[in-house]
BAMIRO-713954 format. One record per atom (N, C-alpha, C): residue number from 1; residue in one letter; x, y, z. Coordinates in Angstrom, 1 decimal, always signed. Example, Ala and Ser with C-alpha at 12.3 -4.5 7.8 and 13.67 -1.06 7.14 Angstrom:
BAMIRO-713954
+-----+------+--------+--------+--------+
| seq | type |      X |      Y |      Z |
+-----+------+--------+--------+--------+
|   1 |    a |  +13.2 |   -5.7 |   +7.8 |
|   1 |    a |  +12.3 |   -4.5 |   +7.8 |
|   1 |    a |  +13.2 |   -3.3 |   +7.8 |
|   2 |    s |  +12.8 |   -2.2 |   +7.1 |
|   2 |    s |  +13.7 |   -1.1 |   +7.1 |
|   2 |    s |  +12.9 |   +0.0 |   +7.9 |
+-----+------+--------+--------+--------+
This chain:
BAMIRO-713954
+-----+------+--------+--------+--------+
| seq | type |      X |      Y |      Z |
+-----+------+--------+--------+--------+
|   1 |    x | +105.7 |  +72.3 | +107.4 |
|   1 |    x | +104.7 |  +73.0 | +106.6 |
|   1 |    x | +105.3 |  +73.8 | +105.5 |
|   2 |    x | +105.0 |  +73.5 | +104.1 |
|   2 |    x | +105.2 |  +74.4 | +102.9 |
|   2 |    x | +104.8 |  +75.8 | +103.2 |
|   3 |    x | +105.6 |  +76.9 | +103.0 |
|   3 |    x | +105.1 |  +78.4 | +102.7 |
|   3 |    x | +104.9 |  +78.8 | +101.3 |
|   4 |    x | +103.9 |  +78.9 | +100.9 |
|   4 |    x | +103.7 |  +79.1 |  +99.5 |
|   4 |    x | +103.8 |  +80.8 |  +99.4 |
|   5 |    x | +105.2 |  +80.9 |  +98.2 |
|   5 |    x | +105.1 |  +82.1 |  +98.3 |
|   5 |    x | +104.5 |  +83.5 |  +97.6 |
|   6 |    x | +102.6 |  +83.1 |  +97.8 |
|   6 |    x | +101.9 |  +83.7 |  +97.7 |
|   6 |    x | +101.6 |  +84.4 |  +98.8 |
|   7 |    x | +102.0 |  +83.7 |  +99.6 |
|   7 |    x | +101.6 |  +84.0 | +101.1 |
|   7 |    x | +101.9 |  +85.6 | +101.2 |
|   8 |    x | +100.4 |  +86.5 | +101.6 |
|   8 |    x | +101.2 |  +87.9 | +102.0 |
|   8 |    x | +101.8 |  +88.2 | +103.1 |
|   9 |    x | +102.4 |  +88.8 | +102.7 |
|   9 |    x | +103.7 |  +90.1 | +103.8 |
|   9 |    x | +102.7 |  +91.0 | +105.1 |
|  10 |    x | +102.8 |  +90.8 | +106.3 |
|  10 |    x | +102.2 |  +92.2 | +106.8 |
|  10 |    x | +103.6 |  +92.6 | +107.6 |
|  11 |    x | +103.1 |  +93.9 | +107.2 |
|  11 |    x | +104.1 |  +94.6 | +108.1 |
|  11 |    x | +103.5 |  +95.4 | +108.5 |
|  12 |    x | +104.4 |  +96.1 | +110.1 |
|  12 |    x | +104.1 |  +96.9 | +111.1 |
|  12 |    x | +105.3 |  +97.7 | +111.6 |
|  13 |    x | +105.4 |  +98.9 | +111.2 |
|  13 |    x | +106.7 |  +99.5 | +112.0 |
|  13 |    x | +106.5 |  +99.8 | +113.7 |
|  14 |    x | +108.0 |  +99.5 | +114.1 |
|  14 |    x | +108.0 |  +99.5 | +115.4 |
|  14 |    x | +108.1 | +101.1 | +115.8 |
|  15 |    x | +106.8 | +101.6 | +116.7 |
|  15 |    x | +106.9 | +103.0 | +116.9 |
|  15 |    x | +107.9 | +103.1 | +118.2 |
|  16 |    x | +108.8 | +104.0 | +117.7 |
|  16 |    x | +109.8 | +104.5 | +118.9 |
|  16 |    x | +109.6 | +106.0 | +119.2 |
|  17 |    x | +110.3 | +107.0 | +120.4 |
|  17 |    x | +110.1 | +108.1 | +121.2 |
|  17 |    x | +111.0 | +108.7 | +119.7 |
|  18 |    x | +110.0 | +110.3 | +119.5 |
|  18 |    x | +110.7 | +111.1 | +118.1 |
|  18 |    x | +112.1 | +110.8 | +118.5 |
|  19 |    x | +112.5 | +111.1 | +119.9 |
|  19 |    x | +114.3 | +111.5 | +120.4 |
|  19 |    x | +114.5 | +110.0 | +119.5 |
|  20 |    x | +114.6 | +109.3 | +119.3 |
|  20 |    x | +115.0 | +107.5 | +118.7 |
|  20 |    x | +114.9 | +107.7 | +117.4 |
|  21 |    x | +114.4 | +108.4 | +116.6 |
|  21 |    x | +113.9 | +108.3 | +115.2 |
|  21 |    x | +114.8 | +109.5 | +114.7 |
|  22 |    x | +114.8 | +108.8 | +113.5 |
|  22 |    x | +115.8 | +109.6 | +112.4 |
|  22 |    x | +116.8 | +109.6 | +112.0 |
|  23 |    x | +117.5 | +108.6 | +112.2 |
|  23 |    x | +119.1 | +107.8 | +111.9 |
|  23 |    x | +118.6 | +107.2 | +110.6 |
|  24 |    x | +119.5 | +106.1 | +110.4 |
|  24 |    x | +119.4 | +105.6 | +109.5 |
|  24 |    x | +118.9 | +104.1 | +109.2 |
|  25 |    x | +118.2 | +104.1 | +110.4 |
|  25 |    x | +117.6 | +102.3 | +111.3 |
|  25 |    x | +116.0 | +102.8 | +111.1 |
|  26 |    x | +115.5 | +101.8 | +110.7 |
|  26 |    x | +114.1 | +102.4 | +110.9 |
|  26 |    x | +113.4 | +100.5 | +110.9 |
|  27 |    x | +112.8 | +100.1 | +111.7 |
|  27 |    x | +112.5 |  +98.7 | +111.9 |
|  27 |    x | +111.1 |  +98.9 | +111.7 |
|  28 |    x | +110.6 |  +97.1 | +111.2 |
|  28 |    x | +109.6 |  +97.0 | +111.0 |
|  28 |    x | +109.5 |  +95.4 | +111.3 |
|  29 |    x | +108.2 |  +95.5 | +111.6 |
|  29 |    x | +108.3 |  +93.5 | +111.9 |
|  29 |    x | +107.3 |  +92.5 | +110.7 |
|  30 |    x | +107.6 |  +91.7 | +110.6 |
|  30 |    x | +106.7 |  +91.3 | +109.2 |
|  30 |    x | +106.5 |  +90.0 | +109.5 |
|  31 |    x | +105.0 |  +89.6 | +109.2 |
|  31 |    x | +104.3 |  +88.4 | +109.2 |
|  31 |    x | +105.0 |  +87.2 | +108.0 |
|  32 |    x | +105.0 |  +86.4 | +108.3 |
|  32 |    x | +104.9 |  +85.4 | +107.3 |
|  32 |    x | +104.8 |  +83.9 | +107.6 |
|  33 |    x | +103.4 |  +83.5 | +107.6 |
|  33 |    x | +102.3 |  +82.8 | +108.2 |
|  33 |    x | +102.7 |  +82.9 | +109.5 |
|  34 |    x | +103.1 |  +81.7 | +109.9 |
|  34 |    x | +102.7 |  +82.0 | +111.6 |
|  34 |    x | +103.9 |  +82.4 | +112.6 |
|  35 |    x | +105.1 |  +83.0 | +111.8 |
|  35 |    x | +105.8 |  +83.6 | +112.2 |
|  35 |    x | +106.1 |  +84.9 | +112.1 |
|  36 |    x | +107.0 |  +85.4 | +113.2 |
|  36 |    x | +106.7 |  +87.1 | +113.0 |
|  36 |    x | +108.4 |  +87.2 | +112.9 |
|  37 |    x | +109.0 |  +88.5 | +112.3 |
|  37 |    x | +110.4 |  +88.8 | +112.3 |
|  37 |    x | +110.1 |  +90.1 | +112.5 |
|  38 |    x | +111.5 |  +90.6 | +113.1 |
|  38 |    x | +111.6 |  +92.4 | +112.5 |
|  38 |    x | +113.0 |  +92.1 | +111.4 |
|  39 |    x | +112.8 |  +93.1 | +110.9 |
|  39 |    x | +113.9 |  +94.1 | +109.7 |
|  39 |    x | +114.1 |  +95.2 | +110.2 |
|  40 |    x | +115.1 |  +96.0 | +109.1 |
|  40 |    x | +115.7 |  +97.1 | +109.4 |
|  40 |    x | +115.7 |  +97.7 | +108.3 |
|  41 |    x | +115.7 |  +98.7 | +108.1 |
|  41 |    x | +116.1 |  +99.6 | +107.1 |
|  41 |    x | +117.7 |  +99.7 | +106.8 |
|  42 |    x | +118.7 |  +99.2 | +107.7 |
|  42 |    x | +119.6 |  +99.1 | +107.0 |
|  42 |    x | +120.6 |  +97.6 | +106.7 |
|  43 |    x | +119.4 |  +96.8 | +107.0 |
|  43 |    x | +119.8 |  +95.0 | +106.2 |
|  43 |    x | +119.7 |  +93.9 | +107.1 |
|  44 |    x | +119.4 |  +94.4 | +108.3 |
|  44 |    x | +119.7 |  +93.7 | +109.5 |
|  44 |    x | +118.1 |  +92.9 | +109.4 |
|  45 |    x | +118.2 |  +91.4 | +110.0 |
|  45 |    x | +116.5 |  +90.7 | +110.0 |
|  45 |    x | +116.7 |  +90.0 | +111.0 |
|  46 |    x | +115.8 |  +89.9 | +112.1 |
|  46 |    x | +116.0 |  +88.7 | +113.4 |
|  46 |    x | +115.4 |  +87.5 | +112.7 |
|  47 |    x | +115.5 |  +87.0 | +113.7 |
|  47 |    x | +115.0 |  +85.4 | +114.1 |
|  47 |    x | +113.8 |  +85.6 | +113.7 |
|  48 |    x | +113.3 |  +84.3 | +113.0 |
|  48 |    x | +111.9 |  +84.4 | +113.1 |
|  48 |    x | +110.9 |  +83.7 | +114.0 |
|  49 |    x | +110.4 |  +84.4 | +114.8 |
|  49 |    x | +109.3 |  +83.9 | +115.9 |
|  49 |    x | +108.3 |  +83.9 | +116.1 |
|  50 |    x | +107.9 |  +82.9 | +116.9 |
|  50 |    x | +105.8 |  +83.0 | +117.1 |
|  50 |    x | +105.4 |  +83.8 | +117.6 |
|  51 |    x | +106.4 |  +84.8 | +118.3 |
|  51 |    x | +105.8 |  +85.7 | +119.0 |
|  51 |    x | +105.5 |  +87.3 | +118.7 |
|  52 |    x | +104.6 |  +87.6 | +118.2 |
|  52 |    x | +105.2 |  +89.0 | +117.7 |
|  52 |    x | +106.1 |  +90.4 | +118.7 |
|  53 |    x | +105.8 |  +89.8 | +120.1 |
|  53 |    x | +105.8 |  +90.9 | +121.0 |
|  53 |    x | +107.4 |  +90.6 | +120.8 |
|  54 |    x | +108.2 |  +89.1 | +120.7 |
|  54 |    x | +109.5 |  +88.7 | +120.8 |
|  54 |    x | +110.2 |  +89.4 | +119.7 |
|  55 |    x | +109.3 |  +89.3 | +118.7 |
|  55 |    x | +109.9 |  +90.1 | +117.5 |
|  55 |    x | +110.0 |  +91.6 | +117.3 |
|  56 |    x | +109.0 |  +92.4 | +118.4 |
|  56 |    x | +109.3 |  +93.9 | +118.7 |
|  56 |    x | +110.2 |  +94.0 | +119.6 |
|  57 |    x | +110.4 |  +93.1 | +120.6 |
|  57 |    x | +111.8 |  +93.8 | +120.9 |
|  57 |    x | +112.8 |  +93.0 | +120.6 |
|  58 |    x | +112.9 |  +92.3 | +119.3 |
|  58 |    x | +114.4 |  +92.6 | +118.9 |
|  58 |    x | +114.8 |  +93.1 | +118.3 |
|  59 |    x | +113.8 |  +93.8 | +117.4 |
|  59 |    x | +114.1 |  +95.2 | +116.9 |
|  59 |    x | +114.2 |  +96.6 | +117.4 |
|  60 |    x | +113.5 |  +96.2 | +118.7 |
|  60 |    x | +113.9 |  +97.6 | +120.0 |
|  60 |    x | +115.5 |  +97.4 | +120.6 |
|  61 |    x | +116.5 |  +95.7 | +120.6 |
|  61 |    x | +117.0 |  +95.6 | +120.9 |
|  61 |    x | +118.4 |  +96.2 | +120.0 |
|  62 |    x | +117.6 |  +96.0 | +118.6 |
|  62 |    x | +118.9 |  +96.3 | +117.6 |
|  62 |    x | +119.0 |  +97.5 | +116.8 |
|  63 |    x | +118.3 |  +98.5 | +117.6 |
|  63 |    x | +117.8 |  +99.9 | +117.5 |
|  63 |    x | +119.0 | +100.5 | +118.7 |
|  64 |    x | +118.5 |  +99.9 | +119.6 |
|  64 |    x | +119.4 | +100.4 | +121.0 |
|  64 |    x | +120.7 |  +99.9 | +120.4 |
|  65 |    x | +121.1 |  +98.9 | +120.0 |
|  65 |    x | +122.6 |  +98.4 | +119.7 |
|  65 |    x | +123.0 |  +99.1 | +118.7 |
|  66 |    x | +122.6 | +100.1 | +117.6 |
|  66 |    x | +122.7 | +100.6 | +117.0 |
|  66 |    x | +123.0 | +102.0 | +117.3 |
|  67 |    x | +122.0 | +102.6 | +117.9 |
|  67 |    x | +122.3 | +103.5 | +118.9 |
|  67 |    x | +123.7 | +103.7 | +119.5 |
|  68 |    x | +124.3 | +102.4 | +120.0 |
|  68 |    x | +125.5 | +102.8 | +120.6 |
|  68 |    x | +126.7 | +102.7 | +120.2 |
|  69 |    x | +126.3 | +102.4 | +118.6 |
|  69 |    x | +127.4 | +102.6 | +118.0 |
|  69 |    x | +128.2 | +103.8 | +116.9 |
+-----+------+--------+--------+--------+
């Protein structure tokens, strides 16, 4: 399937516990047609998936991996 790139953007930031917020990561997941991704505020983009829930946590997952670095 062609994505015409008219196609809009939705995005959704992933809400995390205040204690999690405020570094320099800040994720959001974004439509583009029938796939979902997250991003990052500092460059990082997953996989793109059908799932959106798959796409919130892998941006929960690269929050935590971030976290422990």
């Amino acid at each position: 399937m062609h994505q015409d790139s008219s196609d809009p953007l939705v995005e959704a930031p992933v809400l995390l516990p205040p204690q999690s917020q405020g570094g320099a990561h800040t994720t959001t997941t974004v439509e583009r047609g029938s796939f979902c991704l997250a991003r990052c505020s500092c460059g990082w983009t997953g996989p793109a998936r059908r799932s959106r829930d798959r796409a919130r946590t892998d941006a929960t997952e690269h929050l935590t991996a971030a976290e422990d670095h």
